[in-house]
C-alpha positions as CSV (number, residue, x, y, z in Angstrom):
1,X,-26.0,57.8,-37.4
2,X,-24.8,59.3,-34.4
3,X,-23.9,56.4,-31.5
4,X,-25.8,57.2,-27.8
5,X,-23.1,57.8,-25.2
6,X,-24.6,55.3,-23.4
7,X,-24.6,52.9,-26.3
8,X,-21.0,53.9,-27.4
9,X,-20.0,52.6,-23.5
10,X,-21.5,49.8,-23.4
11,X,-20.4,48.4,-26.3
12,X,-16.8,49.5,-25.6
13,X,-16.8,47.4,-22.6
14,X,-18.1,44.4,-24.0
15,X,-15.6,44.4,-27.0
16,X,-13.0,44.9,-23.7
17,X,-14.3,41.8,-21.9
18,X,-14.9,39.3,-24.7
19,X,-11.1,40.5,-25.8
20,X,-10.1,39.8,-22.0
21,X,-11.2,36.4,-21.9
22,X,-10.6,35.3,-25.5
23,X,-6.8,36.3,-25.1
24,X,-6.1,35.6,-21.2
25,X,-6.0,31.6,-20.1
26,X,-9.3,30.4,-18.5
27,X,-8.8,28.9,-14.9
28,X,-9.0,24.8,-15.2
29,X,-7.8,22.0,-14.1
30,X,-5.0,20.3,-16.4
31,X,-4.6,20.2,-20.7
32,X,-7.1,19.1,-22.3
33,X,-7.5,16.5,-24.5
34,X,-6.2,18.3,-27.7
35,X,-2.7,19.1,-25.7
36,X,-2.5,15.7,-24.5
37,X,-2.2,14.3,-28.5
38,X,0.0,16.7,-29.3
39,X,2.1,15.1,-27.2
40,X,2.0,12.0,-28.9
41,X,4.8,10.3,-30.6
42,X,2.8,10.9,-33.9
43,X,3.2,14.5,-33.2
44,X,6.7,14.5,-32.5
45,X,5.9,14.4,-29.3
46,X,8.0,11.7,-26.7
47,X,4.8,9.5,-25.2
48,X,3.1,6.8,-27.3
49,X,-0.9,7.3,-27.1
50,X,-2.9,4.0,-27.1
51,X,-6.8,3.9,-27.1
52,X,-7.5,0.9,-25.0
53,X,-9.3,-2.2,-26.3
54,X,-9.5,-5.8,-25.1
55,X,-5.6,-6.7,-26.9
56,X,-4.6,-3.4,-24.7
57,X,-5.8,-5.1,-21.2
58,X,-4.4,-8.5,-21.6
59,X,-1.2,-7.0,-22.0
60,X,-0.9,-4.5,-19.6
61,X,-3.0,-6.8,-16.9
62,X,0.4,-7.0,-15.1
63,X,0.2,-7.5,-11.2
64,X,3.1,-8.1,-8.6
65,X,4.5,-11.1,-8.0
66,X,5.0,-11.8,-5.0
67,X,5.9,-15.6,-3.4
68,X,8.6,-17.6,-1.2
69,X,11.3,-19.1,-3.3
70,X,12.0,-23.1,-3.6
71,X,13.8,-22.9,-0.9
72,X,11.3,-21.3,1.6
73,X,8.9,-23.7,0.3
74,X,11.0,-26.9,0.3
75,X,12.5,-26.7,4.1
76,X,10.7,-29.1,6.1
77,X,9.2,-28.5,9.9
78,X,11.8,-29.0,12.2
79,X,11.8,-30.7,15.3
80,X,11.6,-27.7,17.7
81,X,11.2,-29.4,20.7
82,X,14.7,-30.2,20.2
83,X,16.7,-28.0,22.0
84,X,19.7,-26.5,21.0
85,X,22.4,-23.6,21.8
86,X,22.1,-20.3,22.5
87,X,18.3,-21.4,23.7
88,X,16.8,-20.5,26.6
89,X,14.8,-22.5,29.4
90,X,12.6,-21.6,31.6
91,X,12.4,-24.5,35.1
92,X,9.8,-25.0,38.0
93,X,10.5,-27.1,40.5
94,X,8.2,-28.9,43.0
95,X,9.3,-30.1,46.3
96,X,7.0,-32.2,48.7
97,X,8.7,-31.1,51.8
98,X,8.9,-28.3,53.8
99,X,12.5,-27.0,53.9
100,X,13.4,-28.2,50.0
101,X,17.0,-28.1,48.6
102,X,15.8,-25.0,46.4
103,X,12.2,-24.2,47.9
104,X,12.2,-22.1,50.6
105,X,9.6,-22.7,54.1
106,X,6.9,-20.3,52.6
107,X,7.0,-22.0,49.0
108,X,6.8,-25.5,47.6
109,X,7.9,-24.9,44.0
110,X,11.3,-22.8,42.9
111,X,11.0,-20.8,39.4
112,X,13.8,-20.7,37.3
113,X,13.9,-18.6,34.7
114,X,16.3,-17.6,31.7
115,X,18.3,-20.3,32.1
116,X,20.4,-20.1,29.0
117,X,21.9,-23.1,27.0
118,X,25.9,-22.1,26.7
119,X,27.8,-23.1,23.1
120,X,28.3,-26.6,24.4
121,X,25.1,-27.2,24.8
122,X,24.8,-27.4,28.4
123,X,22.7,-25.8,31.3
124,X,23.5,-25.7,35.0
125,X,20.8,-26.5,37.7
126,X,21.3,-26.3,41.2
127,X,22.1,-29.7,43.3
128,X,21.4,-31.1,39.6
129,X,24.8,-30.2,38.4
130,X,25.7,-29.4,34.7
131,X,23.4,-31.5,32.2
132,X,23.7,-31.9,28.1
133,X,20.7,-30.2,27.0
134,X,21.2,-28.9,23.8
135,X,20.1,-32.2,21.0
136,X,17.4,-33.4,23.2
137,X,13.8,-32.5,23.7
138,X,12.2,-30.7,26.8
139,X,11.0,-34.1,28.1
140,X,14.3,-35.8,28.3
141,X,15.8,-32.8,30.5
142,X,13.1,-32.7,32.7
143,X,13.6,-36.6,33.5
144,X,17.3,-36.1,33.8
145,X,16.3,-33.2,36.4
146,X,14.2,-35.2,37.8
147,X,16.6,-38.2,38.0
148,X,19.3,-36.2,39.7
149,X,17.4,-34.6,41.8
150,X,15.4,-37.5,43.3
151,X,18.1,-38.9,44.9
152,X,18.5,-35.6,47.4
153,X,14.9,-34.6,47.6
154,X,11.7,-36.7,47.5
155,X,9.3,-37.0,44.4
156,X,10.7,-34.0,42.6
157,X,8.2,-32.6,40.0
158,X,10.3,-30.7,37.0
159,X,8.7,-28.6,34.4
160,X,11.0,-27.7,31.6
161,X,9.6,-25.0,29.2
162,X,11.6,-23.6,26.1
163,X,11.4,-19.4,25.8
164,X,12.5,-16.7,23.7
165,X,16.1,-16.7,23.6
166,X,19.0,-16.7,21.0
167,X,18.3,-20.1,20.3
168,X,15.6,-21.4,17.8
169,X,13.2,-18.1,17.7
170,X,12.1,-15.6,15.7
171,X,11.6,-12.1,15.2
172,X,7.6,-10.8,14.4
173,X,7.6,-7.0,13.8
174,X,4.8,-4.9,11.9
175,X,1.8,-4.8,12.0
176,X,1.1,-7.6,14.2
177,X,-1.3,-7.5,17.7
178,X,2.3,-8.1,19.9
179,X,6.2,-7.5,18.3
180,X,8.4,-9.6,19.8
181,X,10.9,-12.2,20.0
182,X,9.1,-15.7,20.0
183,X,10.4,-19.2,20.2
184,X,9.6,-21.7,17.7
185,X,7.7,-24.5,19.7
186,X,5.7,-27.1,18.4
187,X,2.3,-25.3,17.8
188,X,3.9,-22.6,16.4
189,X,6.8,-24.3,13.6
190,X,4.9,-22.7,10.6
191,X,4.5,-18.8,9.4
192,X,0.5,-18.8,9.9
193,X,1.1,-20.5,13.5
194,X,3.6,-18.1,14.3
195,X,1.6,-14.5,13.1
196,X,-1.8,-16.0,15.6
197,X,1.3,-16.4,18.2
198,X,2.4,-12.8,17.8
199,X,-1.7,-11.5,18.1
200,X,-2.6,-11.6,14.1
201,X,-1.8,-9.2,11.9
202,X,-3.2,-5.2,13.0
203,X,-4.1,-4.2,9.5
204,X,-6.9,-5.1,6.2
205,X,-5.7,-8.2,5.7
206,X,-6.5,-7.0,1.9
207,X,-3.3,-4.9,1.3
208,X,-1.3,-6.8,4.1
209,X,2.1,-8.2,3.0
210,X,4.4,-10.5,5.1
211,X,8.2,-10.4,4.1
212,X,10.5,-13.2,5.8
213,X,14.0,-12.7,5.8
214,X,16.4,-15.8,6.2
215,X,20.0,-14.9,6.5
216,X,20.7,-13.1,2.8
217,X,17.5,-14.5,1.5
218,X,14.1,-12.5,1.4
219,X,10.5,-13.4,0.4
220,X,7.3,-12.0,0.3
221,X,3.6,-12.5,0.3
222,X,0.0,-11.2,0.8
223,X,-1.3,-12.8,3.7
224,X,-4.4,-13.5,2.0
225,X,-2.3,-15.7,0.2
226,X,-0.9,-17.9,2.9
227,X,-4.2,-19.2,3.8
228,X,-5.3,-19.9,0.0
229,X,-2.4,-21.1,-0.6
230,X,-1.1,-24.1,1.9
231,X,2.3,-23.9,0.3
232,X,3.4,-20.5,1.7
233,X,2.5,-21.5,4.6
234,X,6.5,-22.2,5.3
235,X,8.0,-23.5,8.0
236,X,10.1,-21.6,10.3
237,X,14.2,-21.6,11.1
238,X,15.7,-20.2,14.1
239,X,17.1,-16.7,13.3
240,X,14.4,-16.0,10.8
241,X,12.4,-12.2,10.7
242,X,9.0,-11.6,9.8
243,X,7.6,-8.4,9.2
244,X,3.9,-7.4,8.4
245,X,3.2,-4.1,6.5
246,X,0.9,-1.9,4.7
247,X,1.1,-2.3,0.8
248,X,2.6,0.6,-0.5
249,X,1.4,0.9,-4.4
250,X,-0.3,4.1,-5.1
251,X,-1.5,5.8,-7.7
252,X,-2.3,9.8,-8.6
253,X,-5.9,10.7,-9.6
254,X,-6.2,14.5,-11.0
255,X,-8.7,16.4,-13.3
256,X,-12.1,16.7,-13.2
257,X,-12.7,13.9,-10.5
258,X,-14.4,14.1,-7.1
259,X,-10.7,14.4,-5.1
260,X,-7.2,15.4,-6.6
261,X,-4.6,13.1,-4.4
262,X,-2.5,10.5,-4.1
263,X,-4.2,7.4,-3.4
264,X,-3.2,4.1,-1.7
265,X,-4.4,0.1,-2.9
266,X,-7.1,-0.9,-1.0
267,X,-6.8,-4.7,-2.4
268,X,-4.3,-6.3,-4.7
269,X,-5.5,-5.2,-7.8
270,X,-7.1,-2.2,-8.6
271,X,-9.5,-1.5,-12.4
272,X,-9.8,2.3,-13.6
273,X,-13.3,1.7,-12.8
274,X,-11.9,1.3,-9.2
275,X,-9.8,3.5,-9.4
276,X,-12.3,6.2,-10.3
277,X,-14.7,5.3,-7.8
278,X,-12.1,5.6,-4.8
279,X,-11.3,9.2,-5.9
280,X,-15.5,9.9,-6.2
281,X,-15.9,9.4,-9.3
282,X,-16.0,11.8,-12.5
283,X,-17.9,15.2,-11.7
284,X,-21.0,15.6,-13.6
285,X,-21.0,19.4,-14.2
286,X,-17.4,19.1,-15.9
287,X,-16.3,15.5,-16.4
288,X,-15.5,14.4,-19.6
289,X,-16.0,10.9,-20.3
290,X,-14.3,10.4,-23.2
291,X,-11.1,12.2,-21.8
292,X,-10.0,9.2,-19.0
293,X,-6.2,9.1,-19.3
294,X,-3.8,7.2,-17.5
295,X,-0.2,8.1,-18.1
296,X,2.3,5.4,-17.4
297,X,6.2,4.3,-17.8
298,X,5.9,1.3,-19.0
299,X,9.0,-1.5,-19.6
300,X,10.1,-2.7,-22.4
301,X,9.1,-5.9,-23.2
302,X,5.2,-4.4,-22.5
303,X,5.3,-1.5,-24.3
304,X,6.6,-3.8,-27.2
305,X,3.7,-6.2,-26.9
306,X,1.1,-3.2,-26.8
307,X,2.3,-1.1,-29.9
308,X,3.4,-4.7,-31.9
309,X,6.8,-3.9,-32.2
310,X,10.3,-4.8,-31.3
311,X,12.8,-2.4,-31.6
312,X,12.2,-0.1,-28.5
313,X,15.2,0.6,-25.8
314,X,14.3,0.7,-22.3
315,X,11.1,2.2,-20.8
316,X,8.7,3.8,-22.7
317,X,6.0,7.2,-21.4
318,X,2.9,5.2,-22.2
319,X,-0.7,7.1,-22.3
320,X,-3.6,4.9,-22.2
321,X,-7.1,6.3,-23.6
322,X,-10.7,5.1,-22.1
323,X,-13.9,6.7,-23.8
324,X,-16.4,5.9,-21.1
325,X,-19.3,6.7,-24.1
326,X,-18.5,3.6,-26.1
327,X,-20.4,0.7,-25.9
328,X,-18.3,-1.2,-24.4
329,X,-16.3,1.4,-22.8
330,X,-16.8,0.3,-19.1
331,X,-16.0,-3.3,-19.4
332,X,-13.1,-1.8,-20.8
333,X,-12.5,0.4,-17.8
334,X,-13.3,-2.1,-15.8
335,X,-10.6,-4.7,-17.2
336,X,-7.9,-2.7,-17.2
337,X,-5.7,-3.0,-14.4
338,X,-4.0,-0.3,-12.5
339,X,-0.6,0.0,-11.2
340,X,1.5,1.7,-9.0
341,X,2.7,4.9,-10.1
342,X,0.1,5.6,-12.8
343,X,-1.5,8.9,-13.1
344,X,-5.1,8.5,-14.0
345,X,-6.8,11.9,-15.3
346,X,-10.2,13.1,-16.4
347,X,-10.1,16.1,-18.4
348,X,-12.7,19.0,-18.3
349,X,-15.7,19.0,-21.2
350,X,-15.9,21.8,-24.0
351,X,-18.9,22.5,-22.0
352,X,-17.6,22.9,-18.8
353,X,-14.6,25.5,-20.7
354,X,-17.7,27.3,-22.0
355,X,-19.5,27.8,-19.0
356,X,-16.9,29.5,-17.8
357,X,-16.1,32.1,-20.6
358,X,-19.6,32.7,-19.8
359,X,-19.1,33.1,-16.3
360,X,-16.2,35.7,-17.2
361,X,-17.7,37.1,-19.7
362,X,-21.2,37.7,-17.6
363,X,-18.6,39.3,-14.5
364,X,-17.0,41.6,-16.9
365,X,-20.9,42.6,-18.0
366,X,-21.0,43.9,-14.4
367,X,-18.3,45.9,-15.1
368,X,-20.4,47.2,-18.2
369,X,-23.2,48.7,-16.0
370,X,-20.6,50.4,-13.5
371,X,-19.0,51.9,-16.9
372,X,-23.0,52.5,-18.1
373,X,-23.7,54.5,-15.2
374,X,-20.7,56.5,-14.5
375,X,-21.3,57.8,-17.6
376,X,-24.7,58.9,-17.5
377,X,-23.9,60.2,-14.4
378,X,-21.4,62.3,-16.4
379,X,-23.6,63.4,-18.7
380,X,-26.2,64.4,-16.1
381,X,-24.0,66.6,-14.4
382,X,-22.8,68.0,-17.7
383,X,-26.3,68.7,-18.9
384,X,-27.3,70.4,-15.4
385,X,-24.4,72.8,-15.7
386,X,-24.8,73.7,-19.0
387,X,-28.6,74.5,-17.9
388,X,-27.0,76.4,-15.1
């Protein structure tokens, strides 16, 4: 039987376009689930692939630890009205004459400010002479001040106020309402009374961590947990730092979810549920949900404790499996705990790889009816010349 040109063309450029596409690499998104096990230590591969069940979340339910150490916790409020060196006060005096010793006509009070407490512990005011002030509070200067100064003015009235200085301060930096250099005074001796001092802290109070450093010793906290917890609620030494920043955990979604990025905590602990839900969730038209991956490095003493064994060296590649079908599948998801660094991805359904050999199979059809028609169109201009 003798094949139509027509015919004979279209079927050429099918057998070319089904050829095309079954030897040529669809477009998608990552490896799918079949390359991901072949990866697995089982197929001489280097990662260990573990399908996660309630034994699997208990041990990997790891989350920072973060606290002040006994020593933080242990140091007693000190008593900072005490004054000491290296502080530095800040004086108004009142006169109740006209022409004072400091005042001038215009002005019944003199400000003083800065007035710095040298190594020996003493400050100088004017007509006051030198006075001890370092080991004694504000109130005993002021009534030495006063004392001293009585006898060459009348009814003296002496503020003494204690102000940022190199004394007994601290440093607040961050993300706080107002950085700065602030003294430690009596309603502000402990961390919390301290951050309200410096204008609170500027960012979620979720994800915000407060690290004090005192001389070559550090700590650090969520600030959440200095009000739940009255112990971190330290009190403060002179010399001390304080910083308030962003936490900076943060893990990589990719695959067949609503956003491909890297993506910041936005509390302490995060669930894959969570997880999936920040990056929009799994797309409907070529999600699948039995392919949830999260790839990991995971230590030692963990990856012992999930595979029940004991003779691994160092950190192990770790991929965790979730099958969002099972019955149980989303408590599962949502028990198991996130960390930083982890790579959670959703690979594309058979469906979804189908659709598109479809899709490129249907485009090259196009290309069948261009082929289709140029040869007709060949064949009615050879048929008209023959005629002719």
């Amino acid at each position: 039987m003798t094949m139509h040109p027509k015919q004979w063309a279209r079927s050429v450029a099918l057998l070319l376009a089904v050829s095309m596409v079954a030897s040529c690499g669809l477009p998608r998104s990552g490896p799918n689930k079949r390359e991901i096990f072949a990866g697995s230590v089982q197929q001489q591969g280097d990662a260990f692939i573990v399908s996660v069940n309630d034994r699997v979340t208990r041990a990997t339910g790891v989350v920072p630890s973060l606290g002040f150490a006994e020593s933080f916790k242990n140091a007693g409020v000190i008593g900072s009205d005490v004054i000491r060196p290296g502080d530095t006060l800040g004086l108004t005096i009142w006169e109740n004459v006209d022409d004072g010793l400091l005042a001038s006509e215009t002005a019944s009070s003199t400000i003083l400010e800065e007035v710095q407490v040298d190594g020996a512990g003493f400050i100088f005011v004017p007509y006051a002479g030198r006075i001890k002030a370092a080991g004694n509070t504000t109130e005993t200067v002021r009534r030495v001040i006063t004392r001293k100064l009585e006898e060459q003015t009348p009814d003296p009235q002496v503020e003494v106020r204690r102000e940022a200085g190199d004394g007994s301060t601290v440093s607040v930096i961050g993300s706080v309402g107002g950085q700065g250099i602030y003294a430690i005074e009596r309603p502000t001796r402990t961390l919390s009374a301290m951050l309200a001092r410096a204008g609170g802290v500027t960012i979620q109070p979720e994800i915000a961590q407060i690290t004090v450093t005192r001389g070559n010793h550090k700590g650090t906290i969520w600030f959440q947990d200095l009000y739940g917890h009255p112990g971190m609620d330290i009190a403060l030494r002179g010399g001390d730092k304080i910083l308030v920043e962003e936490d900076t955990r943060a893990f990589v979604a990719l695959g067949a979810t609503g956003a491909q990025s890297r993506v910041p905590f936005e509390s302490q602990t995060i669930s894959a549920v969570e997880a999936i839900a920040q990056v929009g969730g799994l797309l409907a038209t070529a999600a699948d949900p039995t392919g949830v991956f999260v790839f990991r490095n995971e230590p030692e003493e963990i990856a012992e404790n999930v595979l029940g064994r004991d003779d691994l060296q160092g950190t192990q590649r770790m991929v965790y499996v979730l099958d969002l079908t099972e019955p149980n599948g989303l408590f599962l998801a949502r028990d198991f705990v996130i960390r930083d660094d982890d790579l959670l991805y959703v690979t594309e359904a058979p469906f979804s790889q189908w659709n598109k050999t479809i899709a490129a199979v249907t485009g090259s059809l196009s290309a069948v009816s261009t082929v289709t028609s140029t040869v007709d169109s060949i064949n009615t201009l050879s048929g008209s010349s023959s005629g002719g």
